[in-house]
VEXKE-599428 format. One record per residue (C-alpha): residue in one letter; x, y, z. Coordinates in Angstrom, 2 decimals. Example, Ala and Ser with C-alpha at 12.3 -4.5 7.8 and 13.67 -1.06 7.14 Angstrom:
! VEXKE-599428
@type->A&X->12.30&Y->-4.50&Z->7.80
@type->S&X->13.67&Y->-1.06&Z->7.14
***
This chain:
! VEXKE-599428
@type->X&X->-26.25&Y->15.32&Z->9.40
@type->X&X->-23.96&Y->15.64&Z->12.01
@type->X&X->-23.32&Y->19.53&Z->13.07
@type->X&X->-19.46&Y->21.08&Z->12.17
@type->X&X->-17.15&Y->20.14&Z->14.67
@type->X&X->-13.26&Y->20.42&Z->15.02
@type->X&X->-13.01&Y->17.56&Z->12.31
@type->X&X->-15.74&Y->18.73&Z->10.00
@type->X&X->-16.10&Y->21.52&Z->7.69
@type->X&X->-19.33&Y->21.96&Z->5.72
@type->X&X->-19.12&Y->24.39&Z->2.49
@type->X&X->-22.82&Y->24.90&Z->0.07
@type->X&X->-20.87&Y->25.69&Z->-2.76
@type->X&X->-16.60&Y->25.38&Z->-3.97
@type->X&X->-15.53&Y->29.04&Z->-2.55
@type->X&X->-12.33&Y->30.74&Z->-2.83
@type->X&X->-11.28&Y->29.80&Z->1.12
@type->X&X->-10.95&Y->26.14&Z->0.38
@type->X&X->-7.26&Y->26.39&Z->0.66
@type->X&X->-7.50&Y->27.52&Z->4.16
@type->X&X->-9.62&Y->25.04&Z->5.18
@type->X&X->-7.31&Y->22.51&Z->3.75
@type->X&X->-4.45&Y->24.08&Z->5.71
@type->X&X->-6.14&Y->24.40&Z->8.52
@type->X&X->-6.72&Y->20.98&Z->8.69
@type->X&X->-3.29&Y->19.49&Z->7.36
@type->X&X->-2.05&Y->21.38&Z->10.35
@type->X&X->-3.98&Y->19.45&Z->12.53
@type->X&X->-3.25&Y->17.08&Z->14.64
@type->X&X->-6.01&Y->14.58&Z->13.24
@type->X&X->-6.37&Y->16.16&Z->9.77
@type->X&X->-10.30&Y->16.19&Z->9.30
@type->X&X->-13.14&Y->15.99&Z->6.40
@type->X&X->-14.86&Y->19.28&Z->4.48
@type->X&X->-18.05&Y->18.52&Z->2.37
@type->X&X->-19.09&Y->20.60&Z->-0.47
@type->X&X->-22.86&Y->20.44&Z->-1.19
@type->X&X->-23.83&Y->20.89&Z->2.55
@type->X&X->-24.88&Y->23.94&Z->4.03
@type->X&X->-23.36&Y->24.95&Z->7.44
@type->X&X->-26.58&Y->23.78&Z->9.50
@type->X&X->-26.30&Y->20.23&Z->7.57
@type->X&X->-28.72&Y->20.41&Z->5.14
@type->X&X->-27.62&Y->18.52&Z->1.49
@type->X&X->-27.74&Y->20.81&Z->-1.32
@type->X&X->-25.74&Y->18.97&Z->-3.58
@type->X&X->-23.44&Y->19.89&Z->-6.57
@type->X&X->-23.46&Y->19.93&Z->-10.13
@type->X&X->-20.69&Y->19.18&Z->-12.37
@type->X&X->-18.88&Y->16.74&Z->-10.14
@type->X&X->-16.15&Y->15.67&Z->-12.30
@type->X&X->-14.99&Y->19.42&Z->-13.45
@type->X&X->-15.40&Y->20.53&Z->-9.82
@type->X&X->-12.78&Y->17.61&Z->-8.40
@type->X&X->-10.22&Y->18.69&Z->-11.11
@type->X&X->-10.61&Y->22.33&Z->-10.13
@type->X&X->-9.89&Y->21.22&Z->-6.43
@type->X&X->-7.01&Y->18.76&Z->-6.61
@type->X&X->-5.57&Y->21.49&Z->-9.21
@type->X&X->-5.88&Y->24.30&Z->-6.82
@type->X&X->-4.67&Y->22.25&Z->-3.44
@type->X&X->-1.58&Y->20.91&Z->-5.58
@type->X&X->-0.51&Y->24.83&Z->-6.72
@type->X&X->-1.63&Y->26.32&Z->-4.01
@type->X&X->-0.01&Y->25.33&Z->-0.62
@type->X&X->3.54&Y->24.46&Z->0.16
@type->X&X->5.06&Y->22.21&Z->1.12
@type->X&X->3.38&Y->20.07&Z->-1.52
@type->X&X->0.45&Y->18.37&Z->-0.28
@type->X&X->-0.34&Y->15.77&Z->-2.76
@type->X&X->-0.42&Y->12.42&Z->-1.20
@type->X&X->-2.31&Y->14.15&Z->1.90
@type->X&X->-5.56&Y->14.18&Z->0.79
@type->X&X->-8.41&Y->12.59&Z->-1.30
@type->X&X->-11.34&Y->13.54&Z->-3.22
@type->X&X->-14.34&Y->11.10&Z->-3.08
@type->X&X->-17.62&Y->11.65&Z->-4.67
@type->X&X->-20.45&Y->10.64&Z->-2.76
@type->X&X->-24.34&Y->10.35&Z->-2.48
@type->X&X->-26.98&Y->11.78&Z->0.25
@type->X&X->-30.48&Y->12.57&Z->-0.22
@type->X&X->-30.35&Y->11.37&Z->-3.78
@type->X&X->-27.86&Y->14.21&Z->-4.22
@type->X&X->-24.40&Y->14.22&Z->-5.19
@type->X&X->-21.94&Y->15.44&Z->-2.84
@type->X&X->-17.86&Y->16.20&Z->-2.28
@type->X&X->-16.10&Y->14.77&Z->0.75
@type->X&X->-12.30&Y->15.70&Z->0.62
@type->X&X->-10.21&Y->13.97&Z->3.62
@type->X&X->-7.33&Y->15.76&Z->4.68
@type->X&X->-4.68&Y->14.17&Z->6.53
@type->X&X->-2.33&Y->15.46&Z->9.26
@type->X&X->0.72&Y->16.27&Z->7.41
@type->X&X->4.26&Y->15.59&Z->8.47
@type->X&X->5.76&Y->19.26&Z->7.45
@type->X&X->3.57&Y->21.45&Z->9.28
@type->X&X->3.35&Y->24.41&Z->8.91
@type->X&X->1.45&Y->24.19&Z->5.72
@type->X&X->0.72&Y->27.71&Z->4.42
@type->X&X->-0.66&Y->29.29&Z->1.13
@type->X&X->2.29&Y->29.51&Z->-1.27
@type->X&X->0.97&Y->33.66&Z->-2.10
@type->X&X->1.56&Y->34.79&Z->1.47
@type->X&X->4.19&Y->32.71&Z->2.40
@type->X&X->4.95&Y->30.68&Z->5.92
@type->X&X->3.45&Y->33.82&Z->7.57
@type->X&X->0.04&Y->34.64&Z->9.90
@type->X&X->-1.68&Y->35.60&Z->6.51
@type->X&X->-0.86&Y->32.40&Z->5.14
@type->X&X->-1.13&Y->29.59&Z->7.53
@type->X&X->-4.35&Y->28.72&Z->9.55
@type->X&X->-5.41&Y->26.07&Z->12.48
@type->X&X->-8.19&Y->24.52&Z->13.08
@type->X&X->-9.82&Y->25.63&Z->16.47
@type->X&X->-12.82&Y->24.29&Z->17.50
@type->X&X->-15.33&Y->24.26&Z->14.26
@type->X&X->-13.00&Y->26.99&Z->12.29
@type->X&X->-9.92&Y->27.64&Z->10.64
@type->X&X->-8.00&Y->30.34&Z->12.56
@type->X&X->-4.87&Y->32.25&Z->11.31
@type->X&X->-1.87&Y->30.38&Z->13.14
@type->X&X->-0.09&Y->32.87&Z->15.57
@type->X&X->3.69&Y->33.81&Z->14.77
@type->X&X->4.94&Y->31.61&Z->17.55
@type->X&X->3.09&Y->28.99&Z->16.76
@type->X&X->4.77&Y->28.85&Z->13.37
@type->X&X->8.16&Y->28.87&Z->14.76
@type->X&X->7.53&Y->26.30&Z->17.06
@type->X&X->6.27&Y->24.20&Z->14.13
@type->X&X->9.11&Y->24.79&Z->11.76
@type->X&X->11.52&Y->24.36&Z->14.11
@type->X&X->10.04&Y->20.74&Z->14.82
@type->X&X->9.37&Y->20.04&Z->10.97
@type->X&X->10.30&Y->16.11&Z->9.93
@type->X&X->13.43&Y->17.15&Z->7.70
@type->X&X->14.69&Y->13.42&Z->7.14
@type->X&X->11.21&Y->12.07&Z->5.21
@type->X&X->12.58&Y->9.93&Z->2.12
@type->X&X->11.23&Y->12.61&Z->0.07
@type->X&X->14.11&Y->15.28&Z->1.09
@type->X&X->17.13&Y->11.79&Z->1.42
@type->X&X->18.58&Y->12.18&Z->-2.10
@type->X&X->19.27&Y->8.63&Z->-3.95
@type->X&X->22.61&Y->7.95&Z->-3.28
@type->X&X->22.26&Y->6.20&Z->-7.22
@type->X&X->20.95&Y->8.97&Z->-10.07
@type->X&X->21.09&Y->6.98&Z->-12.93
@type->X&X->17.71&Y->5.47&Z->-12.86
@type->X&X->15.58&Y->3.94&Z->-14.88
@type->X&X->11.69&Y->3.66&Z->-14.33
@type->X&X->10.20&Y->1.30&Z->-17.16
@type->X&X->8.58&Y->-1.14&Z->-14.48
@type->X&X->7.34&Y->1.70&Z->-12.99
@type->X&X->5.75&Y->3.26&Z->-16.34
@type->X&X->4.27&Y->-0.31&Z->-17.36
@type->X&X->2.14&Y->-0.03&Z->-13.96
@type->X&X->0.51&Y->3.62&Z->-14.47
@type->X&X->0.33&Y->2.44&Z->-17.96
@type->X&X->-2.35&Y->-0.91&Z->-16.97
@type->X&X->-3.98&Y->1.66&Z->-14.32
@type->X&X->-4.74&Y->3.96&Z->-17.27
@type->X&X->-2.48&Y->6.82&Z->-16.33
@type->X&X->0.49&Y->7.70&Z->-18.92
@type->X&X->3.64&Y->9.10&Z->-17.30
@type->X&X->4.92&Y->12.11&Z->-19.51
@type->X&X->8.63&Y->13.62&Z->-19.23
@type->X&X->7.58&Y->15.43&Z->-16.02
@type->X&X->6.53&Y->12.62&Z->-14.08
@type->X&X->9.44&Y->12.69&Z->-12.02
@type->X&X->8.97&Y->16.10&Z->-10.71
@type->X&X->5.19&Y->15.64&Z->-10.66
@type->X&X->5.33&Y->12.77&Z->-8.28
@type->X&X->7.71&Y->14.27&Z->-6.17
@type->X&X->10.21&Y->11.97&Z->-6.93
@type->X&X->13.18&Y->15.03&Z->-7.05
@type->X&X->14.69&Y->16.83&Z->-3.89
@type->X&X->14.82&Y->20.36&Z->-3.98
@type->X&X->18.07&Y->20.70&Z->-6.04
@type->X&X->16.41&Y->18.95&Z->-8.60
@type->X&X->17.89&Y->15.42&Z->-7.68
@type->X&X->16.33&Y->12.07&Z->-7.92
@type->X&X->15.10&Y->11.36&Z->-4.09
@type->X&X->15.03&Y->7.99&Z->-1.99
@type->X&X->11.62&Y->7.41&Z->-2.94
@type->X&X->12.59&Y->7.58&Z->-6.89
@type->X&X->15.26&Y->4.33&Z->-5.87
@type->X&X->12.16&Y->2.75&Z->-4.04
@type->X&X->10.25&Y->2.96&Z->-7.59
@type->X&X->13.22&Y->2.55&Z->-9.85
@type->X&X->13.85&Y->-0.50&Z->-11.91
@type->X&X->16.72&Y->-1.69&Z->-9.62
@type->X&X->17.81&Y->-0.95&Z->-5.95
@type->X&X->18.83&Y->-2.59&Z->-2.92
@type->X&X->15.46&Y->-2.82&Z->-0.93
@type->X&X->14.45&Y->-6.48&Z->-0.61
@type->X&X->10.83&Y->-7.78&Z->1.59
@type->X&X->11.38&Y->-10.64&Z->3.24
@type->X&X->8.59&Y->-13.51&Z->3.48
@type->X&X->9.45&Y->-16.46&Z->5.65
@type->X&X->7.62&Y->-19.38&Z->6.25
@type->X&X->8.66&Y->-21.44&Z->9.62
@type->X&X->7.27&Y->-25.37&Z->10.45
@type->X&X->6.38&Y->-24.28&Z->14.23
@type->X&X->5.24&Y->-21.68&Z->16.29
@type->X&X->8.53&Y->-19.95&Z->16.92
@type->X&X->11.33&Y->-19.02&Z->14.34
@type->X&X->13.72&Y->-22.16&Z->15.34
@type->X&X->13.41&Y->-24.14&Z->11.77
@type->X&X->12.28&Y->-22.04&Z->8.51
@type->X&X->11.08&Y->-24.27&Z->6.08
@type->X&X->10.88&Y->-21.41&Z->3.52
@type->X&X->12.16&Y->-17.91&Z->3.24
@type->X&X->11.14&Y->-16.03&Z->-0.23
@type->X&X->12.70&Y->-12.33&Z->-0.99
@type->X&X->10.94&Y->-10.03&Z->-3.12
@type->X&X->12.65&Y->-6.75&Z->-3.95
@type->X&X->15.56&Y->-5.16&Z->-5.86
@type->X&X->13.17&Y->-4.06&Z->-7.83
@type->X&X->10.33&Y->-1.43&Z->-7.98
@type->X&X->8.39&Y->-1.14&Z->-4.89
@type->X&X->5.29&Y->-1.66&Z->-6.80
@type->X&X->6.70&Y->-4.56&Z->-8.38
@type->X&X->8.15&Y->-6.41&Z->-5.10
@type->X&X->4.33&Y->-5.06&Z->-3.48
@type->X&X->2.65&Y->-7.27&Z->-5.99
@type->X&X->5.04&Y->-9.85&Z->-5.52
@type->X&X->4.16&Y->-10.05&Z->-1.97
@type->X&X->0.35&Y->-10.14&Z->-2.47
@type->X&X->0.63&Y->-12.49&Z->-4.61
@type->X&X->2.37&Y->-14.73&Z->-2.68
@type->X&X->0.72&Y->-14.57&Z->0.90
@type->X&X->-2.57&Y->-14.74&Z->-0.88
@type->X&X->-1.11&Y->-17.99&Z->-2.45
@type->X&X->-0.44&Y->-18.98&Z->1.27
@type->X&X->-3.95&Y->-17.79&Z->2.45
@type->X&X->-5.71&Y->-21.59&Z->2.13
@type->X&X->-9.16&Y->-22.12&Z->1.75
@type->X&X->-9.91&Y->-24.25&Z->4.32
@type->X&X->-12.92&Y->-26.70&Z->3.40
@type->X&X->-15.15&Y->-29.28&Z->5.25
@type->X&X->-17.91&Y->-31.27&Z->3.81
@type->X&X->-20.96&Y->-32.27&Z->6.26
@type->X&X->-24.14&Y->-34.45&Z->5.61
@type->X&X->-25.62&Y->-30.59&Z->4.99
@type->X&X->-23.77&Y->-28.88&Z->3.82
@type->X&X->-20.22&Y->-27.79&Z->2.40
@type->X&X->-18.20&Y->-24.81&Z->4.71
@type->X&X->-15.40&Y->-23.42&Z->2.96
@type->X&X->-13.09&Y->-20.39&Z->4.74
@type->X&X->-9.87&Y->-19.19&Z->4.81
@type->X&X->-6.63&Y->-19.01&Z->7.34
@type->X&X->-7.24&Y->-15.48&Z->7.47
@type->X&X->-9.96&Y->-12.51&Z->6.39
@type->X&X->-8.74&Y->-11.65&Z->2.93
@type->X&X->-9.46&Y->-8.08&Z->2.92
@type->X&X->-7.97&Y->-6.99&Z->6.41
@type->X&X->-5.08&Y->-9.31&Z->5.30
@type->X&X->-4.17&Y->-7.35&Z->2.90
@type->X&X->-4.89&Y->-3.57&Z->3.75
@type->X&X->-2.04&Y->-4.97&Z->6.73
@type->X&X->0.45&Y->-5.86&Z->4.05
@type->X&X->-0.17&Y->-2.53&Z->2.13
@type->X&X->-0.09&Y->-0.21&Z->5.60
@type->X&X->2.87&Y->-1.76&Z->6.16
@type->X&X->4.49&Y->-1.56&Z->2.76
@type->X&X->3.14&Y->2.60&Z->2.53
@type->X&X->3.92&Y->3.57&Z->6.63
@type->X&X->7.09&Y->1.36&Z->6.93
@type->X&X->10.21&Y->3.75&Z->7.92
@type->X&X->12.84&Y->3.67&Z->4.92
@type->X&X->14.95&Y->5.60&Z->6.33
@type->X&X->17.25&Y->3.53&Z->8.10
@type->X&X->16.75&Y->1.09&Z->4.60
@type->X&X->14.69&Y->-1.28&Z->7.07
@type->X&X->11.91&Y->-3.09&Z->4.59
@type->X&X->8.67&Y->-4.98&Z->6.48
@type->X&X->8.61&Y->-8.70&Z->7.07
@type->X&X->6.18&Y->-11.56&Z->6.42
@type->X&X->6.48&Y->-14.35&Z->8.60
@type->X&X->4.28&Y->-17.29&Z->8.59
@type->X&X->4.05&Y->-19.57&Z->11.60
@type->X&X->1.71&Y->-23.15&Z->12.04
@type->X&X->-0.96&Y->-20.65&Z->13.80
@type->X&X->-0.64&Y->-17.14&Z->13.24
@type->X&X->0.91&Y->-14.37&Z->10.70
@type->X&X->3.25&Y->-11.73&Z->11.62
@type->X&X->3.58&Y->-8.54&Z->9.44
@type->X&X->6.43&Y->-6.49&Z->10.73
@type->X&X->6.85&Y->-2.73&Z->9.43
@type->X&X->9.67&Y->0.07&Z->10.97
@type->X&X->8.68&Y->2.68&Z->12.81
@type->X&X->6.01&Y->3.04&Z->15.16
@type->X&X->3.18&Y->5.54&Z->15.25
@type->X&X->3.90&Y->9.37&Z->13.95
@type->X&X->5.22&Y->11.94&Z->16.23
@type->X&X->1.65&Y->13.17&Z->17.32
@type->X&X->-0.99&Y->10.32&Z->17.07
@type->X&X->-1.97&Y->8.46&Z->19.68
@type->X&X->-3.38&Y->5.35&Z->20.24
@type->X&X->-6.91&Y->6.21&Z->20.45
@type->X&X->-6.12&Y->8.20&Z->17.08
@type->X&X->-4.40&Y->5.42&Z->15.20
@type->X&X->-7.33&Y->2.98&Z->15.77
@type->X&X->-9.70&Y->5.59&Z->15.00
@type->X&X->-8.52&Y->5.87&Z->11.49
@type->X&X->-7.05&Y->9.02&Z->11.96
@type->X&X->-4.58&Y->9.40&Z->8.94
@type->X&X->-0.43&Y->10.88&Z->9.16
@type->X&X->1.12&Y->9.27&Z->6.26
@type->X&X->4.48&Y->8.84&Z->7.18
@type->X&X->5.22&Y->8.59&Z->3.31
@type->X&X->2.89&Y->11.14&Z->1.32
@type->X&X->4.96&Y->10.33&Z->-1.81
@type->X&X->4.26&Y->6.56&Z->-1.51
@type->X&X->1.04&Y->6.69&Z->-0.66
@type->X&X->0.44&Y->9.01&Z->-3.86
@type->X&X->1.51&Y->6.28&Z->-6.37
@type->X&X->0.02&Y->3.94&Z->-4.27
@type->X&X->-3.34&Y->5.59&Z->-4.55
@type->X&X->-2.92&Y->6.16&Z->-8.55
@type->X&X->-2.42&Y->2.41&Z->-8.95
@type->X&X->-5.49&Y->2.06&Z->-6.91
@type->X&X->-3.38&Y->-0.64&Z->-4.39
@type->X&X->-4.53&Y->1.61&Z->-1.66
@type->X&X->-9.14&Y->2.99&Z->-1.15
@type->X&X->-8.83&Y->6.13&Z->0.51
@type->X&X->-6.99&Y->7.95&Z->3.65
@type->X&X->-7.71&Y->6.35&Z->6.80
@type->X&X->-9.46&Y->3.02&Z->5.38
@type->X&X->-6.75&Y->0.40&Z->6.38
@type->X&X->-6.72&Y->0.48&Z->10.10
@type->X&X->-10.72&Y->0.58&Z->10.57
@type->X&X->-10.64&Y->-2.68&Z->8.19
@type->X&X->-8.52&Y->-4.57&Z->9.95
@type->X&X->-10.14&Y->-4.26&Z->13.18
@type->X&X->-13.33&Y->-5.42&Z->11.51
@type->X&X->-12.03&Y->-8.95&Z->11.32
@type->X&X->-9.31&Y->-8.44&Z->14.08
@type->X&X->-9.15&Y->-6.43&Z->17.58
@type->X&X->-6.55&Y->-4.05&Z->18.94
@type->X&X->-4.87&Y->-6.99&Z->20.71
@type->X&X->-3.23&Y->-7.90&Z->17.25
@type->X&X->-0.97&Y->-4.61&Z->16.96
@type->X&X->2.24&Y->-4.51&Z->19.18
@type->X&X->4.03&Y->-1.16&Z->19.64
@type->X&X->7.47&Y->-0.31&Z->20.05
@type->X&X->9.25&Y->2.28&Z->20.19
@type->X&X->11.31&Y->1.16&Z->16.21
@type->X&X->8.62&Y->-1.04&Z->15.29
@type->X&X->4.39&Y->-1.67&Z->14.44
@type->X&X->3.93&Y->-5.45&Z->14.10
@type->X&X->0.49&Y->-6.78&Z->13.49
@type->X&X->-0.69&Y->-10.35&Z->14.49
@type->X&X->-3.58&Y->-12.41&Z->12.93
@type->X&X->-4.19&Y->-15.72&Z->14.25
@type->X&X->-5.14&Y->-18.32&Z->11.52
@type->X&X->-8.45&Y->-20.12&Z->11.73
@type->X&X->-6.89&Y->-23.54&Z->12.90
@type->X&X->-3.57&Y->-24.24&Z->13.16
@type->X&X->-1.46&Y->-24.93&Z->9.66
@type->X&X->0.35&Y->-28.56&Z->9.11
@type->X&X->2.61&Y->-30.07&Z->6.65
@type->X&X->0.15&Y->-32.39&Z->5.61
@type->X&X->-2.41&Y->-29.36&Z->5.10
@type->X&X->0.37&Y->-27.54&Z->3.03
@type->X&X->0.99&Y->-31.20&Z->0.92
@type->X&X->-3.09&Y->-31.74&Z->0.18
@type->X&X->-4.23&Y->-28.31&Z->-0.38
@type->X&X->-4.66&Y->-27.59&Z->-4.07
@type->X&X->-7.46&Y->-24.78&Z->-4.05
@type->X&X->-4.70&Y->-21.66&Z->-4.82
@type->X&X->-3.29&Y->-23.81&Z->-7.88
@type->X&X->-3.95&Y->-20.79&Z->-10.45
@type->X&X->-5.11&Y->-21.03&Z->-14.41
@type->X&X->-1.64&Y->-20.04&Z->-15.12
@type->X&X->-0.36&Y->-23.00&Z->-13.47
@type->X&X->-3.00&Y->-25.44&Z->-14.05
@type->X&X->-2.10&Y->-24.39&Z->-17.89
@type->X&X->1.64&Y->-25.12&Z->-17.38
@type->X&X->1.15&Y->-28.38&Z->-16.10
@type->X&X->-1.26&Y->-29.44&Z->-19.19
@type->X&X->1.15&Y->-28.34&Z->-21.31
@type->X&X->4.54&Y->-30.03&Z->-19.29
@type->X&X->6.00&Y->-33.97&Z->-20.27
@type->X&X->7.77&Y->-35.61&Z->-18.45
@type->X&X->11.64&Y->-35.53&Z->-18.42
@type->X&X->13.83&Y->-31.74&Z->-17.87
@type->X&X->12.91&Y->-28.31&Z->-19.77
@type->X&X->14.46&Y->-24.91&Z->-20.34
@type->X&X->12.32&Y->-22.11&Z->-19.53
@type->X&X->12.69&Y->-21.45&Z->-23.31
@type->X&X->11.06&Y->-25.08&Z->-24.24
@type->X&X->8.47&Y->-24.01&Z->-21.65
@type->X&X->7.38&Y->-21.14&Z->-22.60
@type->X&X->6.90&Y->-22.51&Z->-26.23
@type->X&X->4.70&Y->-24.99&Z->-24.85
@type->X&X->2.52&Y->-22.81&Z->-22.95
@type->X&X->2.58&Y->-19.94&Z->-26.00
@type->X&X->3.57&Y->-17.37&Z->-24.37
@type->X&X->6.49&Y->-14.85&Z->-25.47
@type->X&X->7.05&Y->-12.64&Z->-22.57
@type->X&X->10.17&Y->-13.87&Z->-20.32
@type->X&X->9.60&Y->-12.06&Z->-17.12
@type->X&X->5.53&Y->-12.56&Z->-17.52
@type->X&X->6.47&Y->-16.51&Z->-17.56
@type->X&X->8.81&Y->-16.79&Z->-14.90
@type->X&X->6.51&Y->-14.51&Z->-12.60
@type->X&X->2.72&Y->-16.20&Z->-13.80
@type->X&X->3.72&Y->-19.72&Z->-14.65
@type->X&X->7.17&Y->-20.61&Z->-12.95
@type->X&X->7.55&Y->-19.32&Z->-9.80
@type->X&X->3.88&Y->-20.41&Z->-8.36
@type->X&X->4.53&Y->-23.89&Z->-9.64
@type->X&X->7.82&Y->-23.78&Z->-7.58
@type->X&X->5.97&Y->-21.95&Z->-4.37
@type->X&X->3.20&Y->-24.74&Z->-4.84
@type->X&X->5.91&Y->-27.64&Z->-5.14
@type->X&X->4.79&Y->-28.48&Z->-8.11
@type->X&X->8.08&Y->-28.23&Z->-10.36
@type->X&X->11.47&Y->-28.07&Z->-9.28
@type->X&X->14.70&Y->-26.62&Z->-10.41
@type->X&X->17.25&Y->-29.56&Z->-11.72
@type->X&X->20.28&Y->-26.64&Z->-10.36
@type->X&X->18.34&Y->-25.39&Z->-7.08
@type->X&X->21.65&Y->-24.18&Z->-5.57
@type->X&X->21.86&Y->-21.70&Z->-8.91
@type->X&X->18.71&Y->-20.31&Z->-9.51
@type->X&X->19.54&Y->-17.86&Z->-12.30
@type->X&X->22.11&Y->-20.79&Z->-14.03
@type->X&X->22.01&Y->-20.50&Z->-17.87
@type->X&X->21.79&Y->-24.39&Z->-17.44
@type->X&X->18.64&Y->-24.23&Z->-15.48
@type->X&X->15.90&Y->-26.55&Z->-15.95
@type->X&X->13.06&Y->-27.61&Z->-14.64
@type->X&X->10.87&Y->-30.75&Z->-13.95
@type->X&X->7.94&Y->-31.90&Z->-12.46
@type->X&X->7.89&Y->-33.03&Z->-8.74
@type->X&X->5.61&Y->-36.18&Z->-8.02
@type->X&X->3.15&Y->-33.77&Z->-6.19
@type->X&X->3.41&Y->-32.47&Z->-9.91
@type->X&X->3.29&Y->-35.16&Z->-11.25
@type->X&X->0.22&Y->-36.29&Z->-8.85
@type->X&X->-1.95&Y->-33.00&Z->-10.15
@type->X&X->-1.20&Y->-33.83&Z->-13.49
@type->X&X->-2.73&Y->-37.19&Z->-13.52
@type->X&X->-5.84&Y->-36.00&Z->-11.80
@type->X&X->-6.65&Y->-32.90&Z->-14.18
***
């Protein structure tokens, strides 16, 4: 094992100075990692009762230090020697200082990590840090809209497993101080005015967009899921058949694909209501998210992994619905398909650049058929020729649930050019229906 350092903390057993090392760390600069079941010269002891012991911690670190921490740090169980260990990842925090809630913002009560331990925090220090604390996060902005509603929201802890009691708003952080619903509540309410662009463009610059698809005014989660859906519909799998063999791959590497769309989803700066982009060009994607890197990180830091969420409260949920591993896991995957050449700094914005495999045409787009899902395939068994309702549809296909149908069934059809609207210019027409396209038409025939 690798010997304590300024970014590692090794503890035999849970003690009662956890919360200082957890402060000490969320103080600093590049956060860093304490492991329970490993004595302070590195040899694995191991724990017992792993499950009780991570409720006792996140328990303790979520009543214990102020400002609230949750969304700052993780608790992963892990194996060495055979043995079952505790790694808890701490992340740099944006509201330094962070200080134990009994003794206040005082010496007594906030520590630093020098070298390989967790020093009280001089007075001036403190000041210094307070003065410079990040007092527009969307956590503090309060919702300029308070009557919200949150059943999207509920439906989504609901599939993870995780019911949302009366509290849930105050337990997620979603209320300012004076008890009012915050930005980030309107990012996860039902309805609000945040929309994600993905645009779709013939060449290799933005002169003629063939497509341009917004997902939003709805829960983040929602318009998140949305998005994934739809770029891994655009993510082709490219295949070639030889006298030996057949080689199948995709535009672009799946999993660094999308820990990009969820860092920039998660980091993106809401503040001035800015949302990411998606654009898709004939040999490359761009994923476009405001705000560049954290007051504090550098470079070097950033590409190291080195976590400051720039939304705790976001990447809280984000972690409960699983969409997101662990602190720190995002950057260090995408460079394992993609270099540091693909991320552009500015001084508003983070874009990141992945080239595709070969370059994209319109006859690519027209043949390819591998992304046509069982939903889909299912709609077209069931579809006759002539114009439908969505009502007469979803009859034919069985299924009951309105918004389930038009997200599952109708709108991948349309993506895939598969069915068409008979009023495209009115999308949400009480007269709507829909038919099949000859590409449509073309599938059909052939299933």
């Amino acid at each position: 094992m690798k010997p304590e350092t300024n970014r590692i903390e090794y503890k035999q057993e849970l003690t009662d100075d956890l919360e200082k090392e957890v402060i000490a760390f969320l103080n600093y600069r590049e956060g860093g990692l304490i492991y329970i079941g490993i004595n302070k010269s590195g040899k694995v002891l191991g724990i017992t009762d792993a499950d009780t012991m991570q409720l006792k911690i996140k328990d303790r670190l979520k009543h214990n230090i102020s400002p609230p921490c949750l969304g700052l740090f993780d608790i992963i169980l892990e194996e060495r020697e055979e043995k079952e260990i505790i790694k808890i990842i701490v992340a740099s925090g944006p509201e330094k200082p962070y200080y134990l809630r009994k003794y206040g913002m005082s010496e007594k009560g906030s520590y630093i990590r020098v070298g390989s331990a967790s020093e009280p925090m001089p007075a001036k220090m403190i000041e210094t840090l307070f003065s410079k604390r990040t007092r527009n996060s969307i956590g503090r902005i309060q919702s300029n809209q308070q009557k919200l509603k949150f059943e999207q929201f509920k439906i989504y802890y609901s599939e993870a497993g995780k019911k949302l009691n009366s509290q849930f708003a105050a337990n997620l952080e979603l209320l300012t101080q004076e008890g009012k619903y915050n930005y980030v509540a309107f990012l996860m309410s039902d309805v609000n005015s945040l929309s994600v662009k993905v645009a779709k463009y013939k060449g290799l610059n933005r002169v003629e967009l063939i497509e341009n698809n917004e997902y939003g005014y709805c829960s983040l989660i929602k318009a998140t899921k949305q998005v994934l859906d739809k770029i891994e519909l655009e993510n082709k799998t490219l295949t070639r058949i030889t006298s030996k063999e057949r080689d199948e791959k995709r535009l672009w590497n799946a999993i660094a694909l999308r820990e990009a769309i969820i860092n920039a989803i998660v980091h993106n700066d809401y503040t001035n209501e800015v949302p990411p982009k998606f654009e898709f060009f004939a040999d490359r994607i761009e994923i476009t998210s405001a705000g560049s890197l954290p007051d504090g990180l550098s470079r070097d830091e950033f590409f190291e992994g080195y976590s400051v969420p720039r939304n705790q409260e976001i990447m809280r949920i984000f972690k409960d619905l699983d969409l997101v591993e662990h602190l720190g896991s995002g950057v260090p995957r995408i460079l394992e398909s993609y270099g540091k050449d693909c991320f552009t700094f500015s001084d508003n914005f983070l874009r990141m650049t992945f080239p595709a495999v070969e370059q994209v045409t319109e006859q690519d787009t027209e043949q390819d058929t591998e992304q046509v899902t069982e939903q889909v395939e299912k709609l077209l068994t069931v579809i006759t020729k002539g114009e439908h309702t969505t009502f007469e549809l979803m009859e034919l296909s069985g299924i009951k649930h309105r918004p389930t149908f038009l997200y599952n069934y109708i709108q991948p059809a349309l993506d895939l050019g598969l069915l068409e609207m008979t009023i495209p210019e009115k999308p949400n027409s009480r007269l709507q229906k829909y038919r099949l396209t000859k590409k449509g038409m073309s599938l059909k025939k052939s299933q």
